[in-house]
C-alpha positions as CSV (number, residue, x, y, z in Angstrom):
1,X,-5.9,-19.2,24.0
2,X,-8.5,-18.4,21.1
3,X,-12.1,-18.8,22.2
4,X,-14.3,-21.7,19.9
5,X,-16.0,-20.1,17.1
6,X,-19.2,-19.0,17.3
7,X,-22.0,-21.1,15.7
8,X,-25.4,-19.2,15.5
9,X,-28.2,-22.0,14.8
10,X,-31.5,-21.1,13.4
11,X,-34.8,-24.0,13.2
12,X,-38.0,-23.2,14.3
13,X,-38.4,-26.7,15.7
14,X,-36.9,-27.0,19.5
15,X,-36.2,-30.4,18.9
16,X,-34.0,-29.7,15.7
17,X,-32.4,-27.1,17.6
18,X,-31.7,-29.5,20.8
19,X,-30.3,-32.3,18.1
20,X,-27.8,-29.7,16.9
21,X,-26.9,-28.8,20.3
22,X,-25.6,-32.5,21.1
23,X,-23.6,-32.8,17.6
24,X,-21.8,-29.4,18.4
25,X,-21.6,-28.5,21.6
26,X,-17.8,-28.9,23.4
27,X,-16.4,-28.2,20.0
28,X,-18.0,-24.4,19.4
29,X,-19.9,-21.4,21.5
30,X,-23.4,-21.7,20.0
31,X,-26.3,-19.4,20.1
32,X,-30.0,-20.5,19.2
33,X,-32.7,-18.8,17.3
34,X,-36.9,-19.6,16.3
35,X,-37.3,-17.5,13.5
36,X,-35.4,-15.3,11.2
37,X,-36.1,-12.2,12.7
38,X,-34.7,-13.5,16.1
39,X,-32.1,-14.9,13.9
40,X,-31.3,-11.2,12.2
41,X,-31.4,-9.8,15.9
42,X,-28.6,-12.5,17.1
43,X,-26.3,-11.2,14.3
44,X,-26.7,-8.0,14.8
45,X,-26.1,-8.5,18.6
46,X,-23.2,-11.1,18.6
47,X,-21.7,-11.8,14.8
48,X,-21.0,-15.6,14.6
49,X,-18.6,-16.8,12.7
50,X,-20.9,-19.1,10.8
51,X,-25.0,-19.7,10.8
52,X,-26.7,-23.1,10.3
53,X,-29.7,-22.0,9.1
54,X,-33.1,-24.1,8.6
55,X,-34.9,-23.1,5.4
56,X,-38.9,-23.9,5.9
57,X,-39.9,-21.4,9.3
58,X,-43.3,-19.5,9.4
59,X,-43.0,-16.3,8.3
60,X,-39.1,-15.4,7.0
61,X,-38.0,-18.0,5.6
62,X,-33.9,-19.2,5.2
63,X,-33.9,-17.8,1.9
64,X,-35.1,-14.6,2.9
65,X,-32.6,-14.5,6.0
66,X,-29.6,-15.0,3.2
67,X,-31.1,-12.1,1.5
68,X,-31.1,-9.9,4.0
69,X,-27.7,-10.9,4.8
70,X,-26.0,-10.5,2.4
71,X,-27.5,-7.4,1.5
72,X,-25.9,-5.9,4.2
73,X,-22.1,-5.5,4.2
74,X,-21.5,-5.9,7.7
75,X,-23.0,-9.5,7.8
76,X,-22.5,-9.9,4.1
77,X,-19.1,-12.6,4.6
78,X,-20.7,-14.2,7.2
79,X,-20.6,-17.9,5.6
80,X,-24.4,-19.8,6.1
81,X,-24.9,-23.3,5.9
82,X,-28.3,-24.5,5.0
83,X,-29.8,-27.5,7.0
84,X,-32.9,-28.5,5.8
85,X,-35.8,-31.7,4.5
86,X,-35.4,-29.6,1.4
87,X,-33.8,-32.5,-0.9
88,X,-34.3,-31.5,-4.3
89,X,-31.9,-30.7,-6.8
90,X,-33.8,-27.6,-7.1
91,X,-33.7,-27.0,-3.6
92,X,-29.7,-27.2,-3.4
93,X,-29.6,-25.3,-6.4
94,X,-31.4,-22.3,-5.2
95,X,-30.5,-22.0,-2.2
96,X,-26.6,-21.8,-3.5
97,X,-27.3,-19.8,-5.8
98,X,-28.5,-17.4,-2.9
99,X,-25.4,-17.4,-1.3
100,X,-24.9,-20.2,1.0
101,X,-21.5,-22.1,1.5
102,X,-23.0,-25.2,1.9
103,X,-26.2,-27.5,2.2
104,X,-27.0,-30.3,4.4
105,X,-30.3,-32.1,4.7
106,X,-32.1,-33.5,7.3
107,X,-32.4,-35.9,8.8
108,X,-28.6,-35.0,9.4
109,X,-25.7,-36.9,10.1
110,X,-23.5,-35.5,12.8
111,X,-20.2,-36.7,11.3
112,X,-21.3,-35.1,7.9
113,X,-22.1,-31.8,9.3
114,X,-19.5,-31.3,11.6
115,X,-17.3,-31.9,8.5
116,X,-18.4,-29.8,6.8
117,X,-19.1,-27.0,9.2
118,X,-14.8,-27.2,10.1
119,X,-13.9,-27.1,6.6
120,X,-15.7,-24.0,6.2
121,X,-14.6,-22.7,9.5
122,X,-11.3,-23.1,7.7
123,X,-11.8,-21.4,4.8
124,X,-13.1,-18.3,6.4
125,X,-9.9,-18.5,8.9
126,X,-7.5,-18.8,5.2
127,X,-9.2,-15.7,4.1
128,X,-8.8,-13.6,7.0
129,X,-5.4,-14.7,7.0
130,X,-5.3,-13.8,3.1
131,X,-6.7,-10.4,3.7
132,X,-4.2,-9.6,6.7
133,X,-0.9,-10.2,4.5
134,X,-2.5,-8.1,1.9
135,X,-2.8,-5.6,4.3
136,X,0.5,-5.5,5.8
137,X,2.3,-5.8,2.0
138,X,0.1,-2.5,1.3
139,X,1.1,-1.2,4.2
140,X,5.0,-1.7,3.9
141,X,4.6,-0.4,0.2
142,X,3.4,2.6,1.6
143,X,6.1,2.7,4.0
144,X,8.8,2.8,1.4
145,X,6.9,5.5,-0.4
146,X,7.3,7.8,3.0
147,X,10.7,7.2,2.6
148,X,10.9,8.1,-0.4
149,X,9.8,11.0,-2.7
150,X,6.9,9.8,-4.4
151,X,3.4,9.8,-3.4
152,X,1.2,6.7,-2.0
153,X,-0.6,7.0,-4.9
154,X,2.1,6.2,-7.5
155,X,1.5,2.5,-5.8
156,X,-1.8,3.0,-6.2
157,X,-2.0,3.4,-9.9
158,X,1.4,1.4,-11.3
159,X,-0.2,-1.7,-9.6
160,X,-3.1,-1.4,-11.6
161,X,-1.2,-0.5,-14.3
162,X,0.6,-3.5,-13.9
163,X,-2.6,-5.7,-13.5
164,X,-4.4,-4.4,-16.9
165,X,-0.8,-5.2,-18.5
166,X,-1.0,-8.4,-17.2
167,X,-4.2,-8.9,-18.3
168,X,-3.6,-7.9,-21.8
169,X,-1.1,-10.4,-22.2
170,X,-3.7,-13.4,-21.6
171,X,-2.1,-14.1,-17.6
172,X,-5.1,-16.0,-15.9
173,X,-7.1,-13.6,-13.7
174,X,-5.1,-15.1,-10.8
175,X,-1.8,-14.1,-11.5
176,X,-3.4,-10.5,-12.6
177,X,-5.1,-10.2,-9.1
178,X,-1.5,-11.4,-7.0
179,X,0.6,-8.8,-9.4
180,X,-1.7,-6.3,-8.1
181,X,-1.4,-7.1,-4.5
182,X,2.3,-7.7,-4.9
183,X,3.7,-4.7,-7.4
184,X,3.4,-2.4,-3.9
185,X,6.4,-4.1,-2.1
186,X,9.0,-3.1,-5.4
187,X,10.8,-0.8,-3.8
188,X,10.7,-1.7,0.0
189,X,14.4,-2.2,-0.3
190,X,14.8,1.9,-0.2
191,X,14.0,1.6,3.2
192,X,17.5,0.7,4.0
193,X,18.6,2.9,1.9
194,X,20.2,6.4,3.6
195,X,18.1,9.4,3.3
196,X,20.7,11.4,2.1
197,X,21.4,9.0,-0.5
198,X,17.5,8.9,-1.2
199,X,16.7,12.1,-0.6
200,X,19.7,14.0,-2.5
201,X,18.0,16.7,-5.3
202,X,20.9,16.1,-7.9
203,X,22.9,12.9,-9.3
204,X,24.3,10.4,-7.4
205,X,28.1,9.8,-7.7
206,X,29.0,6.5,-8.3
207,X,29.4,5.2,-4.4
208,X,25.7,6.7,-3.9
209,X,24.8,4.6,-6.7
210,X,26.4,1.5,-5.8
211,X,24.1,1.8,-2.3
212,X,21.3,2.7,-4.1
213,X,21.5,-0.3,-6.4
214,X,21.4,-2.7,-2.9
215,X,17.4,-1.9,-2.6
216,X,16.4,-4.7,-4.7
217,X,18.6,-7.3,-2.5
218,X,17.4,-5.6,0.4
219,X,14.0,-5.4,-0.7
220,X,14.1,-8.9,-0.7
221,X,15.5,-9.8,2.1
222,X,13.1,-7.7,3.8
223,X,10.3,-9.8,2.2
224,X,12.2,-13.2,3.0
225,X,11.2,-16.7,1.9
226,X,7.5,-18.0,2.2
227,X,5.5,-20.4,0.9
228,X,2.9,-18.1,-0.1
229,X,2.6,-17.2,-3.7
230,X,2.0,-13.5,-2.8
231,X,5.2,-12.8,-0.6
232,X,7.0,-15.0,-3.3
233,X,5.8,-12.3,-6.4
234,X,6.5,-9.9,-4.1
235,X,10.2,-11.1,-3.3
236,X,10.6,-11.9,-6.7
237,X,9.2,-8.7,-8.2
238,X,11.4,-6.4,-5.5
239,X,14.6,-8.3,-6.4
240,X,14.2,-7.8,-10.1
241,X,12.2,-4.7,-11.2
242,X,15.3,-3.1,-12.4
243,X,16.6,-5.6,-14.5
244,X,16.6,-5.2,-18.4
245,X,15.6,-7.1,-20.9
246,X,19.1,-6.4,-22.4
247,X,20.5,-7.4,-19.6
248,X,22.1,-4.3,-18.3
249,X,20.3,-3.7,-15.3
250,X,21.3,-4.4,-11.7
251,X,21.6,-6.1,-9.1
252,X,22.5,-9.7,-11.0
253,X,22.1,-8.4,-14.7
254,X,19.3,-10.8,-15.7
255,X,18.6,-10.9,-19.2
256,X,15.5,-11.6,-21.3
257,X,13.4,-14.4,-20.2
258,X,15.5,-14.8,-17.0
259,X,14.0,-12.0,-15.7
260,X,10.8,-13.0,-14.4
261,X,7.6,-11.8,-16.3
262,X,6.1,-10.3,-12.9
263,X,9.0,-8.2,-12.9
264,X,9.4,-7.4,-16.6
265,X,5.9,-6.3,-16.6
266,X,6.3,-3.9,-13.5
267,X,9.4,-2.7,-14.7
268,X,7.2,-0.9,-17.8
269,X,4.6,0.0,-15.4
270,X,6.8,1.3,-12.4
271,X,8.8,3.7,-15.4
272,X,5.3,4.9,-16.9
273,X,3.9,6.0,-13.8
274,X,7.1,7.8,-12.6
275,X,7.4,9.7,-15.8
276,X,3.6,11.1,-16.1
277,X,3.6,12.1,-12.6
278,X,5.3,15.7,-11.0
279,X,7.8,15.0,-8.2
280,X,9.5,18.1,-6.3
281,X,12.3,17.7,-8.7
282,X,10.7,17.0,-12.2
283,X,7.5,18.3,-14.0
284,X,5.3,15.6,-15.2
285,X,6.3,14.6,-18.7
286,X,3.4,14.7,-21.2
287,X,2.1,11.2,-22.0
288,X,3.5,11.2,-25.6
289,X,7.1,11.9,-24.5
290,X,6.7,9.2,-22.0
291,X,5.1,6.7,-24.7
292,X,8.1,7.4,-27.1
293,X,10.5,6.7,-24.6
294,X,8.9,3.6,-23.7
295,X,9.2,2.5,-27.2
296,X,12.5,3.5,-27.6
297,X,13.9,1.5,-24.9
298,X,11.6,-1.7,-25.8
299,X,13.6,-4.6,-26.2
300,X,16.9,-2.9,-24.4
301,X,15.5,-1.5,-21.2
302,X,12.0,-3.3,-21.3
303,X,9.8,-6.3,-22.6
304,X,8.8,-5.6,-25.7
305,X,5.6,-7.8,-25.6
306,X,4.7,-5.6,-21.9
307,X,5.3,-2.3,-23.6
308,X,2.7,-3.4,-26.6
309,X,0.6,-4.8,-23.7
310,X,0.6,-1.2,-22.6
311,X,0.1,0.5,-25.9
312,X,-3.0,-1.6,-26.5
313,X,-4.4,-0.5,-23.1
314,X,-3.7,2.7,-23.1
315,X,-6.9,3.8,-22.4
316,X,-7.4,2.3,-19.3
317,X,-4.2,3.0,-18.0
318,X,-4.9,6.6,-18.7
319,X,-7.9,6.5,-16.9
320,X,-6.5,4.8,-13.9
321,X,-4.1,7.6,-14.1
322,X,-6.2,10.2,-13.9
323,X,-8.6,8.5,-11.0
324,X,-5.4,8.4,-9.0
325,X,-3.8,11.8,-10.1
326,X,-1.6,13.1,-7.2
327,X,-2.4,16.7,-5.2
328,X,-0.4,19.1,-6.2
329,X,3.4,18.8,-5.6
330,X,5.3,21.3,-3.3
């Protein structure tokens, strides 16, 4: 069982501090501090995961505490609610603007700030749950690409390129940041794909190719149904990246605005990447012969609008390009 978070409360009055002892003890472990520097020393000796934190104490003050805090990345994300007489506008104001999550002001009421002191407990448990699925998709995406014979870095820089498309097309900046943290997982389906199949230096006959066309399905399927909206892009982008606009791509032959934008838009970016960068069996084309074939096959193979998208931010991609360029190829 998961111990009770840990509450680090900070009031240079013992009396304040014994108050918030009887609203919060049972519920979570709590550690005490006087001052801010006693405060600074708790962190650094036992991180809570969230610090009630009095404003007016002799010397540092709460505000300077914040500063110090979030100065440092280590303590940086560690979310501080400020209790305090303080009840100005003004007051709230700045001390938000500092960096705290919250602000509560005495004298309190314990219903109030045990509210709010969960719902921010929950937030910061969201987050952390947030962060780990980002991990593990980046970590699966580079799994396909050790199966395969491009280079974690191809990931790397189509994802970006796939975000600054995204962007150019007017997508809010949430849907930009999820096709970033998604476009990784396209081709986690080639992990079920043979290496003999995957790995072969010429062309595939057409029974190679009629395996080889399964990795979106099985992308998917590796990805599976959730409720959250970025293993949903993912599953949706990984089933569909090789679609065509004209509808001749595989595995269902989606056409046009069936195919989802996420994956029309990865689709140009996946293509771009692969044709720009050297892989043990190709020579990087030059940009310009990889623009011009993009152009050509706008509106069969791709999106017209993504390929523009592109065009128009060119120079960005380039320079994600060239930040990500891949060590030399054997």
């Amino acid at each position: 069982m998961d111990a009770p978070p840990r509450l680090l409360l900070v009031d240079d009055e013992p009396a304040n501090l014994q108050l918030l002892r009887q609203v919060l003890e049972g519920e979570y472990r709590l550690s005490f501090a006087r001052s801010g520097t006693e405060a600074l020393r708790r962190v650094r000796e036992a991180p809570p995961q969230l610090i009630v934190l009095d404003v007016m104490m002799p010397g540092m003050s709460g505000h300077d505490v914040l500063r110090l805090l979030k100065a440092d990345p280590a303590t940086a994300d560690i979310p501080v609610l400020f209790c305090t007489a303080l009840d100005a506008d003004e007051d709230e104001a700045a001390g938000l603007a500092l960096g705290a999550v919250d602000y509560v002001t005495k004298p309190i009421s314990p219903p109030v700030l045990r509210a709010r002191i969960r719902n921010h407990l929950a937030l910061v448990q969201r987050d952390e749950v947030e962060r780990t699925r980002l991990e593990v998709i980046r970590r699966l995406g580079r799994a396909a690409e050790f199966k395969d014979n491009e280079t974690g870095r191809h990931v790397i820089r189509m994802s970006h390129t796939s975000r600054l498309i995204a962007q150019e097309l007017g997508a809010p900046r949430r849907y930009a940041d999820l096709l970033l943290a998604a476009a990784p997982m396209h081709d986690i389906g080639k992990i079920g794909v043979p290496d003999a199949i995957l790995l072969k230096p010429g062309k595939l006959d057409e029974a190679e190719w009629a395996v080889m066309r399964q990795h979106p399905q099985m992308g998917a399927d590796i990805i599976g149904e959730d409720a959250s909206p970025l293993l949903r892009m993912a599953r949706t982008i990984a089933l569909q990246h090789h679609e065509k606009w004209d509808g001749s791509g595989y595995p269902h032959g989606l056409k046009g605005e069936a195919i989802s934008p996420e994956a029309r838009i990865v689709a140009v970016a996946d293509v771009f990447d692969a044709l720009t960068s050297a892989r043990p069996y190709k020579p990087a084309w030059p940009r310009e012969r990889a623009l011009a074939l993009l152009q050509e096959q706008s509106g069969r193979h791709f999106w017209p609008d993504a390929v523009q998208a592109l065009l128009r931010r060119l120079d960005d991609i380039w320079a994600v390009h060239l930040a990500w360029r891949d060590e030399d190829v054997a």
